[in-house]
N, C-alpha and C positions, 0 to 999 in steps of 0.2 A: 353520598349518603350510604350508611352498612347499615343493613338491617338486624335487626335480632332474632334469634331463633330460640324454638323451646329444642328439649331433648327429642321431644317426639317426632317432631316434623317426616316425614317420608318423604321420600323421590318418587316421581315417575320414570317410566322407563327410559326416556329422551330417545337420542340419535347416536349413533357413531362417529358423526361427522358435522363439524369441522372437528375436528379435535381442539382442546382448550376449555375453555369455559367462555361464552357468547349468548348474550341479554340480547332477549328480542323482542322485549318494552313490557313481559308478562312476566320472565321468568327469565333462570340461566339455565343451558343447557351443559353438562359438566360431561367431557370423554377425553380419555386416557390410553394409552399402548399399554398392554404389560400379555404375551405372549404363555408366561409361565408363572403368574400369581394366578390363587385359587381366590381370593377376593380381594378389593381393593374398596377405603374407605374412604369418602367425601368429610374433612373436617373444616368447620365453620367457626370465626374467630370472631369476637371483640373487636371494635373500633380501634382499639390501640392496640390489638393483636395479642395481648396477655393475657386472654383467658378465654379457654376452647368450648364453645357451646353447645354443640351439636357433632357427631359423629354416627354418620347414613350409612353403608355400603351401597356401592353403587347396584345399582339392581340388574341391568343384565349387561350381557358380553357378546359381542357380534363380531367376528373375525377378528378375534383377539383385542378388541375396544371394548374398555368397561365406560359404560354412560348410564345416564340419568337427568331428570330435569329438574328443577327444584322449582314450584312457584311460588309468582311471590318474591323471589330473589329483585335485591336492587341491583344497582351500580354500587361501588367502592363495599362491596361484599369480599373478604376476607378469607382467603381457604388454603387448605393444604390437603396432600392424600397420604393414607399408608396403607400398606400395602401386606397382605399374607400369602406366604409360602415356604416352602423347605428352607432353611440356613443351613447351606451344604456347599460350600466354599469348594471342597473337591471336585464339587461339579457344575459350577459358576456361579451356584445361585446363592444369595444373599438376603433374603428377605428379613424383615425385622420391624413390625408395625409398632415397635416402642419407636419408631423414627419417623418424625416428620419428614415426608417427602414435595419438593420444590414442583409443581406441575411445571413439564417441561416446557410447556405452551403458551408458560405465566407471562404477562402483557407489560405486566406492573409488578414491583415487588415492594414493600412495605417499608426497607430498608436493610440494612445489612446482617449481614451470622456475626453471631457475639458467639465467640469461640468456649467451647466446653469438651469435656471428654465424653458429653451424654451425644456429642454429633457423630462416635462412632458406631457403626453397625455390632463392632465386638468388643469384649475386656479390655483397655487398655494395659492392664497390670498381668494379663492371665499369661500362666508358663507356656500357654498353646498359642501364642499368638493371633492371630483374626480367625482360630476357632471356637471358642467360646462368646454365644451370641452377648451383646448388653442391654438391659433394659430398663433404663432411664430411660424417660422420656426427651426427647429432642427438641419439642416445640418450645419452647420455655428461649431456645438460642437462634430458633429459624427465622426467618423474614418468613411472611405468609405472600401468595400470590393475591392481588386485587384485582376484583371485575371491572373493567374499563369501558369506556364512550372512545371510539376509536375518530370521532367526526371531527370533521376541521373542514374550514371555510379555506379551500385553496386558491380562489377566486381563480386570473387567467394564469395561473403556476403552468410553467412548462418546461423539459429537461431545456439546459442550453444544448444538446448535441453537439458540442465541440468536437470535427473531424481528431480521429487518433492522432493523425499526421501535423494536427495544429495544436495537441496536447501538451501542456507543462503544469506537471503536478509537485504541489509543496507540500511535503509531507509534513504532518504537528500532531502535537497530543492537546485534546480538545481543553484538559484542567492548564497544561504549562503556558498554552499560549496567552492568559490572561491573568497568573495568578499574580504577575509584578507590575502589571498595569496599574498606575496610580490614577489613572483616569479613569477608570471603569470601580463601580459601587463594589465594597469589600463583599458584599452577600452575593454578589454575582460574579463575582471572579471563579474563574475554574470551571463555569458552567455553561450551559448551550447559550443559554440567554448574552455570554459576553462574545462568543464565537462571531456572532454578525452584528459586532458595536460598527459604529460606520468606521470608527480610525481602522479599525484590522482589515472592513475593507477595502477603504481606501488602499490601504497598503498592499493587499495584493494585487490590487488594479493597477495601481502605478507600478507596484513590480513586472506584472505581464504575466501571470500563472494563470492557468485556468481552471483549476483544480483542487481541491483542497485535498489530502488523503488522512484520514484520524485515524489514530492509534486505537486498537481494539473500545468502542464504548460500550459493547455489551455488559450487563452486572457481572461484577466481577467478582470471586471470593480472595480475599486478603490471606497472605498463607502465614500460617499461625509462627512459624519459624520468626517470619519478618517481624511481626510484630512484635512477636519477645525479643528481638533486641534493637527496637523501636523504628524502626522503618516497616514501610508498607512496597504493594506490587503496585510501582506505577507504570508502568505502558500496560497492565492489562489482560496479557494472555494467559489467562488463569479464570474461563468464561463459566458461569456460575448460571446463565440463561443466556437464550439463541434470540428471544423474542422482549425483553425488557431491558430497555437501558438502564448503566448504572446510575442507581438512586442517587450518589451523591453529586451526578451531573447534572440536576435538575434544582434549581433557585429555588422554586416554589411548588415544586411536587407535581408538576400537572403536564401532561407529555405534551401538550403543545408548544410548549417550549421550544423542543427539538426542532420541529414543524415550522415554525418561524422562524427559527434560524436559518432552514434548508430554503424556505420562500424567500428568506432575504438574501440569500447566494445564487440563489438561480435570478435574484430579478439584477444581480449585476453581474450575470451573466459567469460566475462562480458554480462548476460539479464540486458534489460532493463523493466520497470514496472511501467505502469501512473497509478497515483492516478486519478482516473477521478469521476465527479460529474455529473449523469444525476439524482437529484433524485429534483434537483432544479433548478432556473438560478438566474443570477442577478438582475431581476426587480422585487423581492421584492415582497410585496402586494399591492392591491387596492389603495397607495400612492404612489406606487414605479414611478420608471422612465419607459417612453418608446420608448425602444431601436431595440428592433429585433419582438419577437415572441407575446406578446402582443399587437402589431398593426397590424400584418398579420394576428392574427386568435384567439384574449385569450380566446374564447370559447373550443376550439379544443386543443389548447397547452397546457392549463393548467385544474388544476382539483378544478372546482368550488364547493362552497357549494350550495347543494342540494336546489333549494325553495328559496335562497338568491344568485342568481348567481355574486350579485356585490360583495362577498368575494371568499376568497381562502380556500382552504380544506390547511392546515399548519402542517401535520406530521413532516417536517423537523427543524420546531422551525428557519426558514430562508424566511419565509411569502408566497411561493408558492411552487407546486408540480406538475410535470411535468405531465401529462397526458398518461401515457406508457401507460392504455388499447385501448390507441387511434392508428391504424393502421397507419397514418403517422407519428405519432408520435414517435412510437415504430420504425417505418423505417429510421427516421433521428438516431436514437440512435445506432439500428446495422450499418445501412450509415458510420457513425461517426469511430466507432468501428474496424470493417472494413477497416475505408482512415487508421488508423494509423498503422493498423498489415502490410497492401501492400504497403503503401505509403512510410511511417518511419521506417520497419520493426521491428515493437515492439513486445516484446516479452509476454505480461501480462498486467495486469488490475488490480487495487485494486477500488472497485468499495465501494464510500463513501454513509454511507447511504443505507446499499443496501436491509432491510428489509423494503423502501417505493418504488424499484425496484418494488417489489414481492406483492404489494400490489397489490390483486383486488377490485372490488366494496365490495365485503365481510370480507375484510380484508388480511393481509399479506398469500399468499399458493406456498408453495415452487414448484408448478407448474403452476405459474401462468406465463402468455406469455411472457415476458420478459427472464424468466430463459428456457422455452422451447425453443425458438428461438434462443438463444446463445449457446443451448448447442447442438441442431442439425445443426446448421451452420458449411457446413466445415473448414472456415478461423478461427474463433472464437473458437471453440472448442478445437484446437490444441493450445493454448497459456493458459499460466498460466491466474487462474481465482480466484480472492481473493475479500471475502466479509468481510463486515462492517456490524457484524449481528445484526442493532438496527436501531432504530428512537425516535422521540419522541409520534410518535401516539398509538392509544393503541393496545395492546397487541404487541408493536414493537421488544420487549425481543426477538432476537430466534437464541441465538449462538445454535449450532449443526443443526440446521432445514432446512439450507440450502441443496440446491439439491447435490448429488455427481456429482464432476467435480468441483468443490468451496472450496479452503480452506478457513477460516473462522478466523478473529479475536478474539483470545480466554481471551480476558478480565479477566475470570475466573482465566486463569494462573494465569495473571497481578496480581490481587489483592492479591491474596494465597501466591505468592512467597512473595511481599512485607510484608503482614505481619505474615507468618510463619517467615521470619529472623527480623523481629520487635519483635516478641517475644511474640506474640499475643498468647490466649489458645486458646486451641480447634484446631488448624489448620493441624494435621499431618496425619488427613487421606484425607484431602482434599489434602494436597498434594503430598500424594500417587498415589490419582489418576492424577492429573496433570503432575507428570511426565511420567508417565505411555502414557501419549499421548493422556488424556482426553477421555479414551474409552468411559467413563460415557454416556460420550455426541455424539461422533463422530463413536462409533461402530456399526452400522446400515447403512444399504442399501448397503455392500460391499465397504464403504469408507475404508479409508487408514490413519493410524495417523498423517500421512501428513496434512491434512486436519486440524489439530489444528495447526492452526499460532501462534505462543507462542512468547511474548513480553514480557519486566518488564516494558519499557520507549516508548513512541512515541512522535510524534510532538506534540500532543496535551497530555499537562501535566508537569511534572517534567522531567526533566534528570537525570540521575542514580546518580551524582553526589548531584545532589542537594534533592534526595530520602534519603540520608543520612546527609544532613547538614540543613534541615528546617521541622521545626513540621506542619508548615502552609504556605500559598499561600503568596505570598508577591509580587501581581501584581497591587500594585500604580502606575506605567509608564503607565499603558494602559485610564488611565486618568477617572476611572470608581469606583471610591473609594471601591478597592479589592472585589467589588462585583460580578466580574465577575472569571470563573473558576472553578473547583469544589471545594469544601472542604474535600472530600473524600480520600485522599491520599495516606492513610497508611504509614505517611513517620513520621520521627524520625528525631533529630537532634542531639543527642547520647551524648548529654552532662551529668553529672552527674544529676542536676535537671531541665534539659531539658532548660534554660536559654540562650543558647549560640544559637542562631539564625546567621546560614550561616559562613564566612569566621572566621577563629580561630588562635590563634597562641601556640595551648594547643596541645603541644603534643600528651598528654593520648587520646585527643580528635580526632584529625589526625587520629591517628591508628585505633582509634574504627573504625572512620566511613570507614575509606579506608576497614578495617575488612571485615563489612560488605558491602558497595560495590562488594569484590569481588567473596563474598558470592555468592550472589546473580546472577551477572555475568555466571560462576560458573554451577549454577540451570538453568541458562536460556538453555547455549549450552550441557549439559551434562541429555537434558530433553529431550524424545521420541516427535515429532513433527518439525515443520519448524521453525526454530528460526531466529527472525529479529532483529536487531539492531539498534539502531538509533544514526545518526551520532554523532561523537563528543564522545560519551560514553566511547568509546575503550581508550581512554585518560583520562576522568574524566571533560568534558565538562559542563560548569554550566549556570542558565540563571538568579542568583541571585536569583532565588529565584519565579521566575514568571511562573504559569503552566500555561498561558494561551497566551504565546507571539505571535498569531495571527497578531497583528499590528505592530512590532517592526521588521521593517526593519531596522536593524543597529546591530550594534556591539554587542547587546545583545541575537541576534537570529544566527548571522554568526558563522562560526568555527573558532575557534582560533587557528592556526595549530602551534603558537611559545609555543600553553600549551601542545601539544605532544611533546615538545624536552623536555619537565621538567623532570626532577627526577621520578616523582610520574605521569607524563604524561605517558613517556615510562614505566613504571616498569607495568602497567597496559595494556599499548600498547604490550607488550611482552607478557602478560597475557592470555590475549584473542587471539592471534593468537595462542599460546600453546594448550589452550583448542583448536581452532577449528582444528588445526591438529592431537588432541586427537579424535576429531569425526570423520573426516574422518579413523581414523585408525581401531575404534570402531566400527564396524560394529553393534554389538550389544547395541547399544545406540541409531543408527539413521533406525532402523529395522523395512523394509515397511508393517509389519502386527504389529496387536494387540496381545501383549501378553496377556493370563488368569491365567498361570501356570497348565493347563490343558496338558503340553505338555512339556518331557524331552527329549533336547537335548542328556544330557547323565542320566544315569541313576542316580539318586537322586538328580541330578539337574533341576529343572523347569526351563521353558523358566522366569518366572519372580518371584519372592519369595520376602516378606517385612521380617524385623527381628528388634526386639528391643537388645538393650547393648547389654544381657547377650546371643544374636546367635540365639534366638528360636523364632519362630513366635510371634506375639503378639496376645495375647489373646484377646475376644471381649470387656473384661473391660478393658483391656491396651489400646485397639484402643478408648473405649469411655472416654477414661482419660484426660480432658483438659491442663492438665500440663507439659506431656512429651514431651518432645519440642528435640526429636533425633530419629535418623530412618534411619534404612539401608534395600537398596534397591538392590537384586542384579538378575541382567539379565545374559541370557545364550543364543546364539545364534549360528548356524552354520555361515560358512561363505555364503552371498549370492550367488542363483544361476546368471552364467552371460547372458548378456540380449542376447548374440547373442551363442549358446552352442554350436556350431561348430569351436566356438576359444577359448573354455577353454579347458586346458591342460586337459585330460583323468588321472583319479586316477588309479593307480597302483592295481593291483585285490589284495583283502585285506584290502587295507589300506582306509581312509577317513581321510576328513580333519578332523584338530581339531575346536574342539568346542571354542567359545569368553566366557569365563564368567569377568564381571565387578562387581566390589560391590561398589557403593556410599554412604558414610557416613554422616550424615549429623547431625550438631549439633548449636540448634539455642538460649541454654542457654548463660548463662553468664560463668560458670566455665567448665573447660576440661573435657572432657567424656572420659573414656576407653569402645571401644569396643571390644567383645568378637566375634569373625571372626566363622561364620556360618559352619555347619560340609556339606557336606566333607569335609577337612581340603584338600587346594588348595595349589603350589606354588603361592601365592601371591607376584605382583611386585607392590608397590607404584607406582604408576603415576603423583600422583598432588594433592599439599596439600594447599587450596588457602588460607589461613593466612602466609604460605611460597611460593606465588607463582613462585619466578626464581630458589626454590629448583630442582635438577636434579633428571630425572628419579632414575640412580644409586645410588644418595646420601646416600637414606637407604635400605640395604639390607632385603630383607623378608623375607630370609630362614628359613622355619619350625617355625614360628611368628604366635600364633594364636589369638594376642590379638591388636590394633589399635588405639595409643589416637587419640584423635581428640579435637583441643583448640575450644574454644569459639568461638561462629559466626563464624564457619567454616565447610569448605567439604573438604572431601578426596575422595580419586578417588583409589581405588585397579584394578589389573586384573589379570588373569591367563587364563590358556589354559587349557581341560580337553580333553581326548580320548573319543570320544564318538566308541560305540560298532561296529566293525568291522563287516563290510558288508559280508554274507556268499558266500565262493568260489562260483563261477558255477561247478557244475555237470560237470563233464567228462566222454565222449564218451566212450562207451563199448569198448573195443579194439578188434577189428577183428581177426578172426583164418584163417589158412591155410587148414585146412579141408575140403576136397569139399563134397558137402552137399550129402546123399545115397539118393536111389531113394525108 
């Protein structure tokens, strides 16, 4: 319900805190940051937002909070602020109260900005560029913030706490993954409400994920560019509010929505995981629009260049950079962080950008306030915490450098795997250590292999499919003549003289690339570390060809769920569920320490061992050989101890469990390798041979086999069990005499 106001109405003086606006069944109380405005006003809207009824100022300012309380205020109360003070661009400051400003605190927003040139702060036309202020008014084009009921019946909601080390996360964009579902109602497609239809989760259940991770859903602002030449920003990072989901994810306007989506994944046992962007916002640079944090405070919110305060410091390559050494600034960010673990009950964060997180005045330091602050927060600390270890500023590079407590986007993997199965030289000790769970990098300060987030595909890039069907970018749609995206790829399109660019109807060619696809696949889940997926791939999902479909809201970025019913949809779709019920079996694959080979399970076996064909270690010239393109990797591990030891079954005096050993074979030539099977000589059982993926465990017997082909662009997968040395009896009690002792 919004209430109406006359002009008259007055504030009282309210509170400082919470900051936002927050009904407490009388009235709302309204505060705001703004460090360097001389007033800031409370403006009150119409039901449908189109016509502005009241404008307060807020009545006092306490430690640079302006608040006020309004009684009498409902729920679905309607507001915006704006803000007075110098328009002095020189010296960062920007004020301009013909501009409606976005509370940055806002819960709910109304709907989206209808693009105008009254959204900027200055002339569009003037010869001074963003010196000359404008004063058109803005609201006419703003969404208004709404007062909200933040309550919901969670009944026995509880996180799933999925150990890291049992983690497999599918990354998806909340609108693509339902918007070609013919099963799901058109007015709900795209929205939270279709997120937890039972088919989607069936589907990750049967897949074996335990994780969902969604593309930025915070409101987003649409960039005006895209729209004039009729595409929109679909993944998102282009964040428009910290604390309101976007409006157009919502079926029926009512944030419960969200809420029940999040209860129906945690009740099957499904985390949830936002991509969230605090490393930027939407307004751009010194030309941008102004919408929220630029009119309240852009001296304070953002981080100016030094001496030229009328520019932005641009580490993000996105034209502005949030101000995190700044203490409210840093407080809206944990604020933020915070609404969604108590509010949504979210379970993780993959935080974009997050070596401009970690930035201080000195550069990127992985105890810089940002990262201390979330990691001694009680709420925060307990949720999964995933970094984006880069920027574009300098020295932005710093996969492994993040703090412990952060898994870490391992790129490294990404590239290594691509093109060791490319056929690339030189690559087989590099990815030795990649699978190994990137000790290289992540073996320090008591971190965990967990800690390496190991990807082949994400949103941003190729899809695995199309990793093997295009040599180059082929992103004309995005209307930027394939300028944009990287060139980097490492991707093949596996034709004889490389000619056949994307869709084929050449058999030889099919097979190759499905080959390696599932190669690759493969490497990902049978690698020591958290492995993530991105949607659509478990099928063989393509995007033609475009690694950079950021604006392609439409058929070319959604899932196509009629290409999982295909032949070669499922045969793939079977594929990867097989592996991931290989790892969870394997204990010694997903195994939460680092192995050295410093350490034998059983005697002659090390916890981890490399071996070339012929079973023996590789020597340092084998290792420095750039042509040997085969490698077998085999780990040994006990079984885990359990987390709670007063409910694991007690071992029988003597006995101990047996030991996991696995051997992975891996061959990224052109022609069949025979391997020669490392001594001790093991019962070895076949597991999985991905050029034969629906072949059956049973199929080939291994008895007393000490040899293993292995076809082209392909992995095999052995294991056995070994006794490891039986634990010595305890000592028994002298036995007592009947002799009573002489005096």
């Amino acid at each position: 319900m919004t209430m109406t106001l006359q002009v008259n109405d007055r504030l009282m003086s309210g509170k400082p805190y919470p900051l936002g606006a927050h009904w407490d069944g009388l009235g709302v109380n309204f505060a705001v940051f703004s460090a360097n405005a001389s007033r800031v006003d409370l403006c009150l809207f119409s039901a449908n937002g189109r016509k502005e009824l009241s404008r307060m100022p807020l009545p006092e300012c306490t430690d640079e909070i302006w608040h006020g309380y309004l009684p009498n205020a409902a729920l679905g109360t309607l507001y915006g602020f704006r803000a007075f003070g110098p328009y002095d661009p020189a010296r960062g400051h920007r004020f301009n109260p013909h501009k409606l400003l976005l509370d940055p605190y806002a819960r709910q927003l109304s709907g989206p900005v209808r693009w105008s040139d009254a959204l900027f702060g200055y002339r569009l036309q003037s010869a001074r560029g963003d010196l000359t202020p404008d004063r058109r008014d803005s609201a006419p084009t703003m969404p208004k913030a709404i007062v909200v009921d933040e309550s919901f019946h969670w009944g026995d909601d509880r996180p799933p706490g999925v150990p890291w080390q049992d983690t497999i996360i599918y990354e998806t964009h909340l609108r693509g993954v339902s918007m070609l579902r013919d099963d799901v109602l058109p007015h709900l497609r795209g929205t939270f409400a279709a997120l937890c239809d039972p088919r989607f989760l069936d589907h990750l259940l049967r897949l074996g994920v335990t994780a969902v991770e969604l593309l930025p859903m915070h409101a987003i602002l649409q960039d005006r560019f895209l729209l004039e030449r009729g595409l929109r920003n679909y993944w998102g990072y282009n964040t428009l509010s910290y604390f309101a989901p976007e409006p157009s994810y919502l079926a029926t306007d009512q944030l419960h929505e969200l809420k029940v989506a999040v209860r129906r994944l945690h009740a099957a046992g499904i985390e949830v995981i936002l991509d969230v962007v605090y490393n930027h916002t939407c307004e751009g640079n010194e030309l941008g629009p102004t919408v929220s944090w630029r009119g309240l405070d852009n001296a304070s919110y953002y981080q100016l260049v030094p001496g030229d305060e009328r520019r932005y410091l641009n580490d993000t390559g996105c034209g502005n950079m949030l101000n995190l050494p700044h203490p409210r600034v840093l407080q809206m960010v944990l604020d933020s962080l915070r609404y969604w673990v108590r509010c949504y009950h979210i379970d993780g964060f993959r935080f974009d950008l997050a070596s401009t997180l970690g930035r201080e005045h000195n550069g990127f330091d992985p105890g810089a306030a940002f990262f201390d602050a979330v990691l001694q927060d009680p709420v925060l600390s307990c949720v999964k915490l995933i970094s984006e270890p880069w920027d574009l500023g300098p020295g932005g590079y710093q996969l492994g450098n993040h703090p412990p407590g952060f898994a870490e986007w391992n790129d490294k993997f990404r590239d290594t795997v691509r093109r060791y199965w490319r056929g690339d030289a030189g690559q087989r000790g590099e990815l030795a250590a990649r699978l190994a769970g990137s000790a290289d990098l992540f073996d320090r300060r008591h971190r965990r292999p967990w800690s390496s987030l190991n990807f082949i595909t994400a949103h941003d890039g190729f899809t695995l499919a199309d990793l093997v069907s295009y040599s180059a970018k082929h992103n004309e749609a995005n209307g930027e003549d394939n300028r944009d995206g990287t060139d980097h790829n490492h991707s093949a399109n596996w034709s004889p003289d490389g000619s056949v660019e994307g869709p084929t109807d050449d058999p030889a060619i099919l097979e190759r690339r499905a080959r390696v696809a599932q190669a690759m696949m493969a490497t990902l889940l049978l690698a020591q570390g958290t492995p993530m997926l991105t949607a659509g791939d478990e099928w063989g999902r393509s995007q033609q060809g475009n690694n950079n479909a950021y604006c392609q809201d439409n058929a070319l970025s959604w899932l196509d769920w009629k290409q999982a019913q295909t032949p070669q949809g499922q045969a793939l779709l079977q594929m990867v569920r097989r592996l991931l019920a290989l790892r969870r079996r394997l204990h010694a694959i997903g195994a939460n320490r680092f192995a050295h080979g410093n350490h034998e399970p059983v005697p002659g076996i090390g916890d981890i061992a490399w071996f070339d064909t012929d079973g023996r270690p590789p020597s340092p010239e084998a290792w420095a050989d750039p042509e040997i393109r085969t490698l077998a990797l085999r780990r040994a591990a006990a079984p885990p101890r359990a987390e709670r030891p007063e409910l694991a079954r007690p071992a029988r005096i003597g006995q101990a469990s047996p030991v996991q050993v696995t051997l992975v074979l891996l061959n990224a030539g052109d022609t069949d390798v025979v391997f020669h099977l490392p001594e001790p000589a093991l019962g070895w059982q076949l597991l999985f041979d991905s050029s034969q993926p629906d072949l059956p465990e049973a199929g080939l017997p291994m008895a007393g086999v000490t040899v293993q082909a292995v076809p082209a662009h392909a992995l095999v997968l052995l294991a056995a069990q070994a006794e490891p040395p039986r634990p010595p009896r305890p000592a028994m009690p002298a036995r007592a005499t009947s002799q009573e002792p002489t005096a």
